[in-house]
N, C-alpha and C positions, 0 to 999 in steps of 0.2 A: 665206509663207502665202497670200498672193495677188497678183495683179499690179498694178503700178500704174504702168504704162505707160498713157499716155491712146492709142491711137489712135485716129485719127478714120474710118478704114474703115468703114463699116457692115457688119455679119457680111451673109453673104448668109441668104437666110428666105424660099428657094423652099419649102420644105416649108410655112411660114403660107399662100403664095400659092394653095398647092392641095390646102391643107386636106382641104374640102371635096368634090372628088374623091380624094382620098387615104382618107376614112372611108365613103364610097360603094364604094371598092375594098375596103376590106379586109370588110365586110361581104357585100360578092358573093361574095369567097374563100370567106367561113367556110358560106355559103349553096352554093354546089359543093364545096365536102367534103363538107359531110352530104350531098348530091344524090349525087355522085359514089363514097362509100361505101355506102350503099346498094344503086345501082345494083349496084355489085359484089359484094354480100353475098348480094344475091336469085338474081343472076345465078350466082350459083358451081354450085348443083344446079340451074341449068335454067328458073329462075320469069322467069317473063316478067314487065314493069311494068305494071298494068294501072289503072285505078280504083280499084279495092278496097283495094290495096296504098298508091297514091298517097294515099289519106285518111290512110294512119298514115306517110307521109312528111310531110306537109304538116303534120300533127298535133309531128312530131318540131323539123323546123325553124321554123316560127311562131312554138312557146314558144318555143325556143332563142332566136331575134331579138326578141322583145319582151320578156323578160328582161334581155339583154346588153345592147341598147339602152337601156332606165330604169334600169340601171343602171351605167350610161355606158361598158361595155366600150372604146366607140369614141370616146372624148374626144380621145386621144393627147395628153392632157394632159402635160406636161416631169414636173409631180411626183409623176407615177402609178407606185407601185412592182409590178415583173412579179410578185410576190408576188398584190398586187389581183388585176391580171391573172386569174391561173392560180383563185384562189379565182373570181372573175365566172363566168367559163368554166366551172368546175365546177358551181355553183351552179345556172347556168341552165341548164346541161345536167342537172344530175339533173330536174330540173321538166321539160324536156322530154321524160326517161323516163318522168316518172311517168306524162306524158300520154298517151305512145305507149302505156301499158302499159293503161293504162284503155281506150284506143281498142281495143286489142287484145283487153281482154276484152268489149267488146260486139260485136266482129265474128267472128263465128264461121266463118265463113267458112275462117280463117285457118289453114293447115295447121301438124303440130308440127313440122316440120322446117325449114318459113319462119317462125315463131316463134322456133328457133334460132339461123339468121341474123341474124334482129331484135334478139337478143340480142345476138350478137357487135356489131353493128350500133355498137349504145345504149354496148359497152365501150368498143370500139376509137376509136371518132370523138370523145371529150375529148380524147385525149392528140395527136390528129391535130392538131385545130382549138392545140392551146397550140403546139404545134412549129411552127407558122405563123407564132403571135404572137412565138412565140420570133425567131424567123426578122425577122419585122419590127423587133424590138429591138433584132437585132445590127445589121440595118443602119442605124438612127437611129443608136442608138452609135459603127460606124465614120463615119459622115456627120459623127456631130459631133466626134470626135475627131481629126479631119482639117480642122476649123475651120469647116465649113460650117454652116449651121442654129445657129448659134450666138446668143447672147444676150448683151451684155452690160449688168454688173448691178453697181449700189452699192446701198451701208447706210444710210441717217441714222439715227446714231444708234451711238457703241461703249457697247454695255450689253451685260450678259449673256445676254440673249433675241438680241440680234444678233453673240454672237458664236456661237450654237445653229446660228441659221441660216445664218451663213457657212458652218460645218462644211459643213452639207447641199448648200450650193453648189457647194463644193471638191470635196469626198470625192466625190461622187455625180458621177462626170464624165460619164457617161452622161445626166446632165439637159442637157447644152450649155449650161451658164453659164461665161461670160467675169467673173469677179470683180474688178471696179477697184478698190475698199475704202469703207472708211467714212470717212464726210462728218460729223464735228460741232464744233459751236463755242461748245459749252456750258461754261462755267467749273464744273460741280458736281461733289460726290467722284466719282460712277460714271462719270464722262466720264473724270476727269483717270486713276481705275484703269487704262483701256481707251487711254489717249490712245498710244498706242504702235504701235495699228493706223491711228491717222486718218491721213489723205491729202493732207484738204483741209479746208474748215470747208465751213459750206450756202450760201456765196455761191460758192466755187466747183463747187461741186454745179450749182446754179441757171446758172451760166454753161455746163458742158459739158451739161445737160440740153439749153438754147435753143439749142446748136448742133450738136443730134444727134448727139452723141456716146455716147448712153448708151442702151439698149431697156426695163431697167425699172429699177424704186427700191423698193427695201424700207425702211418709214420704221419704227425700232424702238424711237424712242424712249417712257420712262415715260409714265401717262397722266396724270400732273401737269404734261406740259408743252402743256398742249392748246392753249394761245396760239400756241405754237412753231409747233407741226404743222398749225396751222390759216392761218398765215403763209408756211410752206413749200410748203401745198397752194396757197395764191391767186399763188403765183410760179409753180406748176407748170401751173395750166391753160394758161397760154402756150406748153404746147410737147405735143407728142404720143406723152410719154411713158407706158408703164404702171406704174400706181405703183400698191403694195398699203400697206396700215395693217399693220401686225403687234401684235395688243393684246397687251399685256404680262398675259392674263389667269388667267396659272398665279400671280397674287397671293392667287386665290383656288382654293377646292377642287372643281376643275368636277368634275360627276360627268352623263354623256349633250349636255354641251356641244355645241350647232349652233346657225349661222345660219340664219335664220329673214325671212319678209317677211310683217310685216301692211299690206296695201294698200301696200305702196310704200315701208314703212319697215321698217329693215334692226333686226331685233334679235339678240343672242344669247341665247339660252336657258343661264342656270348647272347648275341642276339639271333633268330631264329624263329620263324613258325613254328607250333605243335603240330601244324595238321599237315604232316608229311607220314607217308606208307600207311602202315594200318590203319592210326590214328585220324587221318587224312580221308581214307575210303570208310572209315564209321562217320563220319562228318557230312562226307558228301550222300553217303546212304540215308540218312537221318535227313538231310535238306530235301534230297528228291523228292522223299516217302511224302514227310510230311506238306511239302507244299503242293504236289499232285494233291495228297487229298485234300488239303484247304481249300484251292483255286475249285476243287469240284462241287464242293459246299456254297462258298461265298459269287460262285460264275451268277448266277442271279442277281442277289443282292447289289454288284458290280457294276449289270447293266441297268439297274436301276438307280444307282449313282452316278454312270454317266450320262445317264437319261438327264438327272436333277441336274449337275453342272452344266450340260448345256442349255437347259429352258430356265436358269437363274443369272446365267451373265453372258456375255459373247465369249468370243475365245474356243479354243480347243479344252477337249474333255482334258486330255494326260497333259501335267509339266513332267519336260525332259531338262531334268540340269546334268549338268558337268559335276562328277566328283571322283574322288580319287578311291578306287579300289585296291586290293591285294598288290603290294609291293609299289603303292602310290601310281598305277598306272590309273588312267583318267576313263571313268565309263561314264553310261549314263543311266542314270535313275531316275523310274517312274513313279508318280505321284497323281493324284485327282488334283485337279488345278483349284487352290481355295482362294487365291487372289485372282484381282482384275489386270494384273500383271505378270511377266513371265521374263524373272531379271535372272541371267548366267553370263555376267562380264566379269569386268575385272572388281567392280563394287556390289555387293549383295547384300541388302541390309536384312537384321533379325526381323524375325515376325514381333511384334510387342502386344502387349495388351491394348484393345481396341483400336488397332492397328484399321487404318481406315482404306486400307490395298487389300483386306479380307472381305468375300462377298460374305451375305448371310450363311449361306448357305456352306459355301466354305466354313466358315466358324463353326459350325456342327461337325464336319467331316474332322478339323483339328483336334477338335476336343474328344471326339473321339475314337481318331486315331486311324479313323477310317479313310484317309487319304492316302493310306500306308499301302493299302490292298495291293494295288496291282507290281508293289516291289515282290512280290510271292514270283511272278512270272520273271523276274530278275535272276533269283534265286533259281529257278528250273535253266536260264540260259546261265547260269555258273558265274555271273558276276557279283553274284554277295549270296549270306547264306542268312539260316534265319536268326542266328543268335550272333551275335559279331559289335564290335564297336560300333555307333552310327555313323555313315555317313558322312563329310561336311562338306557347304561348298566348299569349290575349289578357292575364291576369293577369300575365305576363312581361312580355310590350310595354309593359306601364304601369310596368314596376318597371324597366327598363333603359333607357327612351327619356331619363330627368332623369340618368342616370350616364356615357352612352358616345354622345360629339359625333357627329352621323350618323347616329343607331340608325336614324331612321325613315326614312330616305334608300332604307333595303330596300326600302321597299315601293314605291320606282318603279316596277318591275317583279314579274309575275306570280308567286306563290311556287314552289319547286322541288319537285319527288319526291329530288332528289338537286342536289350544288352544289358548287364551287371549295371550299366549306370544310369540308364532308363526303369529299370526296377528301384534302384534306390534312391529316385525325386531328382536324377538330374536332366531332366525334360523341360522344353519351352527354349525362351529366353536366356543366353548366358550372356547379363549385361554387365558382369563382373569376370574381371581374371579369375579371379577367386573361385567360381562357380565352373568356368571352364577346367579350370587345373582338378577341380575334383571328380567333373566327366573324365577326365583321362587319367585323374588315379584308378579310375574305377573299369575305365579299359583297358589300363596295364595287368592290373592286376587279375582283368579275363582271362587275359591271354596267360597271364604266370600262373592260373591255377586249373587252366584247363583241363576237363575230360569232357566226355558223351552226356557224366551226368549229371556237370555243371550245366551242358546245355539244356537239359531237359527240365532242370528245374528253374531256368530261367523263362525256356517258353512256357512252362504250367503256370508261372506265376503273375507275366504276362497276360493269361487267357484270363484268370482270374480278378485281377485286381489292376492289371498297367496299361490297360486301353485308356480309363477314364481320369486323369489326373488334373490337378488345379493350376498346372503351369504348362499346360498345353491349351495354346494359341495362335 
C-alpha cells in the first residue's frame, strides 16, 4: 500500500524553485491565446486591428485574468483537481463574454460580420485556453512520474481520516507524493485497529523529520489528543518541515464549512453559506443574467395569464405570502393566484389533490408550474435566486423546524424558483414527515455540494423535464 523504504535522497523540487516564473508563464500563454485567436478571427475577412476593436479585446482578456486569478486558476497547487481547472476556465471565460458582449452593444460602431467573428472568437478560445492547461498537466504528471518534483510525505496518526487521505496520496499519482506511512505510538483501540500500516512510532517520525528526510507531514490524529499534537508540533519547529493539521471535523455535520481569519486568528466556520465573495458574485451574475432574459421572453405569456386569472375567478391576479428567505428573514413571494382563497396566517393548509380551494384554471397554472412566473421578478429584486431550496410558508417553517434536525439550516442560502429536490419528485403535497425530511435532505445537500455548475444543471433540467410533474397540484 505504500512505501516504506526510508531514503534519504531529497526528491529534486525545481518546479518550487520557479514557481513563480512558472505562474507568470502560464498566464502570458493563456493572455496570447485570446490575443492571438482574435487576431485571427478578425483577420480571416480582412478587418484590420484597430482601437475600436482593441477595447472589446482588452474588455475580453481583463475579465478573463482577474477572474482566473481570485480564483486561483494559477496556484499549481499538487491538490488541485483538472476538474477545478476546466470549471475556473469556463467560469471566467463566460464573464468575460458577458463583458465583451455588453461592450459590443454600446459600440456601434461594430459591423455584423465582425460581431460574427467575435462570436466564434468568445466559442472557440475556452476549449483552446483548457488544451494548454491540459498540456501543462500532462507534463507535471510525466515529471512526476519519472520521480522528479516529487514530495515525500508521512501520516501521524492510523485513524480513519488518515487512512482517506493516504488513499488520495497513493491513488492520485499525478499529485507527486512519495508516501513513507504512518507514524504512531498511541496504545488506543483506533491506533491498535490501524496498527498494521504503522512504520514507526513519532520518535521516529521526529528523527527522519530533523534529518530531512521527509518534505511534508500530515498529523491525523483525534482531537482529543491535543496534548499529543501540540508535543509533536514543539519537536517539529526544529526542522523545516511542512506540516498540515487534518481536523477530524466530519465528527460533525458541516454544512458551507471554510477557513476563515479574524485579524490573524485562524477559524473555521461549521454552518455557513457558500455564496459569499466570488462564489456569491457568480451566483448573483447567473440570477440577474438569466432572469432578465426569462422575464423578456415569458412578459407576454404573463399578461396573458393574468388576463386568464382574472376573467376565471374574482380576486386579485398575484398571491403575496409570507415566507422566510436568506438567513430566515421573512419576505414576500409572488405567485399567479390558483385558489379562490389567499390564506398567510398562522394556519396554512397544503394544496391536495382535487383540493376544492383550486379554480380550474388555477390547476393548469400548478401543474404546470406556471404559477411560478412571476417569482423571476423576486429573483431581479434579490430576495431568492433561481436555484435554491423552495420556499415554505411561514406557518410550515414553525411546524417542521421542532420535527426534522436541519430544517433551518435552508435558509443559509437564498430561496429557489426551482431545486435539487424539486428535480428529484419532491414536488406537491408533503402529507408525510417522511416526504418532508427528504425535501430537506435534498436541500441540505444543495447547499453541501454547491458550485455554478450544480446550479446550471439543475435549471437545464428543470427547463426540460420539471415544469410538468405528477405531484404538482
Amino acid at each position: 500500500m505504500f512505501n516504506s523504504s526510508f531514503s534519504s535522497n531529497k526528491p529534486n523540487g525545481f518546479i518550487r524553485q520557479y514557481k513563480s516564473a512558472l505562474v507568470a508563464l502560464n498566464k502570458l500563454c493563456d493572455i496570447l491565446i485570446i490575443i492571438s485567436l482574435f487576431i485571427v478571427f478578425l483577420g480571416r475577412d480582412g478587418y484590420v486591428m484597430e482601437e475600436r476593436t482593441i477595447v472589446i479585446l482588452l474588455a475580453g482578456f481583463l475579465t478573463f485574468e482577474f477572474f482566473a486569478t481570485i480564483n486561483n486558476l494559477y496556484g499549481l497547487r499538487r491538490g488541485l483537481s483538472f476538474v477545478f481547472v476546466i470549471k475556473n476556465i469556463l467560469t471566467a471565460w463566460l464573464l468575460s463574454a458577458f463583458a465583451v458582449i455588453i461592450v459590443i452593444k454600446f459600440l456601434t460602431f461594430v459591423e455584423v460580420n465582425q460581431k460574427k467573428q467575435i462570436y466564434h472568437w468568445l466559442l472557440l478560445t475556452p476549449f483552446i485556453i483548457i488544451g494548454w492547461h491540459l498540456i501543462i498537466r500532462f507534463t507535471l504528471n510525466y515529471i512526476r512520474r519519472i520521480g522528479r518534483n516529487t514530495r515525500r510525505v508521512a501520516i501521524i496518526g492510523a485513524t480513519s481520516l488518515g487512512l482517506e487521505l493516504e488513499k488520495v496520496l497513493v491513488k492520485q499519482t499525478w499529485l507527486g507524493f512519495s508516501f513513507i506511512g504512518f507514524f504512531d505510538g498511541r496504545a488506543h483501540s483506533d491506533a491498535r485497529t490501524f496498527s498494521k500500516y504503522v512504520v514507526g512510532n513519532i520518535e521516529d517520525l521526529i528523527k527522519k523529520a530533523k534529518n530531512n528526510e521527509l518534505d511534508f507531514i500530515f498529523i491525523t490524529l483525534p482531537m482529543r489528543e491535543e496534548k499529543r499534537i501540540k508535543l509533536i508540533l514543539d519537536e517539529l519547529r526544529d526542522t523545516s518541515i511542512v506540516v498540515y493539521l487534518v481536523p477530524d471535523l466530519f465528527v460533525f455535520d458541516l454544512l458551507g464549512a471554510k477557513l476563515e481569519n479574524f485579524n490573524g486568528l485562524p477559524v473555521i466556520s461549521i454552518f455557513d453559506t457558500p455564496h459569499i465573495g466570488f462564489d456569491g458574485f457568480k451566483k448573483r451574475i447567473f440570477d440577474i443574467f438569466a432572469s432578465a432574459l426569462i422575464l423578456s421572453v415569458i412578459s407576454i405569456p404573463m399578461l396573458i395569464i393574468a388576463l386568464g386569472v382574472k376573467l376565471t375567478s374574482p380576486g386579485p391576479v398575484l398571491f403575496v405570502q409570507r415566507r422566510y428567505g436568506f438567513r430566515g428573514e421573512e419576505i414576500f413571494v409572488w405567485k399567479f393566484r390558483t385558489m379562490r382563497v389567499c390564506e398567510d396566517g398562522q394556519i396554512v393548509n397544503q394544496a391536495t389533490q382535487n383540493d376544492p380551494r383550486i379554480t380550474k384554471f388555477g390547476q393548469f397554472l400548478r401543474k404546470t408550474s406556471l404559477d411560478e412566473l412571476p417569482q423571476f421578478i423576486n429573483v431581479l429584486q434579490g430576495r431568492m435566486s433561481i436555484v435554491g431550496p423552495r420556499p415554505h410558508a411561514v406557518a410550515h417553517n414553525e411546524q417542521y423546524r421542532g420535527q426534522i434536525t436541519g430544517y433551518m439550516q435552508r435558509h443559509i442560502v437564498k430561496p429557489g424558483i426551482t431545486g435539487l429536490a424539486q428535480i428529484r419528485g419532491f414536488r406537491g403535497e408533503t402529507d408525510t414527515l417522511e416526504k418532508m425530511e427528504g425535501r430537506i435532505r435534498c436541500d441540505l445537500e444543495y447547499i453541501h455540494r454547491w458550485s455554478i455548475w450544480l446550479d446550471l444543471e439543475i435549471f437545464f433540467v428543470t427547463i426540460f423535464k420539471g415544469f410538468l410533474h405528477r405531484n404538482a397540484f
